[in-house]
C-alpha positions, 0 to 999 in steps of 0.5 A: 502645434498638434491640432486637437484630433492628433491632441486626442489621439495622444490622450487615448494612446495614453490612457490605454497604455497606462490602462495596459501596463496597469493590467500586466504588472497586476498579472505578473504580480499575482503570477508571482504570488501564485507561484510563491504559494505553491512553492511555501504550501510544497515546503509545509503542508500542513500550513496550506490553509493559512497560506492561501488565505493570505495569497487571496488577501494580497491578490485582491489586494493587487487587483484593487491597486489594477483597477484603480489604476485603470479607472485613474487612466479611464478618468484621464481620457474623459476629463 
């Protein structure tokens, strides 16, 4: 049986690589978004402003989700 140091330990691995994991999937998605933009602004310039207005939308849109996740992770840790 895990006494409750090592019960703890495991917990705040756990937090911290759900925390992580949260961070980099929400860096490589708007990564990806980033990238799609330029290339669809490269294709139709004359449609850049409405392309980057709706990159920002779906980029906070990933960032939200991010820092659900982690706030989730960080709720995990303390209760």
């Amino acid at each position: 049986m895990l006494g409750l140091l090592a019960e703890t330990a495991l917990v705040g691995f756990g937090a911290s690589l759900g925390a992580a994991i949260a961070a980099i999937g929400a860096g490589i998605g708007i990564g990806k978004i980033g990238a799609s933009a330029m290339e669809a602004i490269a294709r139709q310039p004359e449609a850049a402003g409405d392309i980057r207005s709706n990159m920002i939308v779906i980029a906070a849109l990933i960032e939200g989700v991010a820092l659900f996740a982690v706030i989730v992770c960080v709720l995990a840790l303390f209760v």
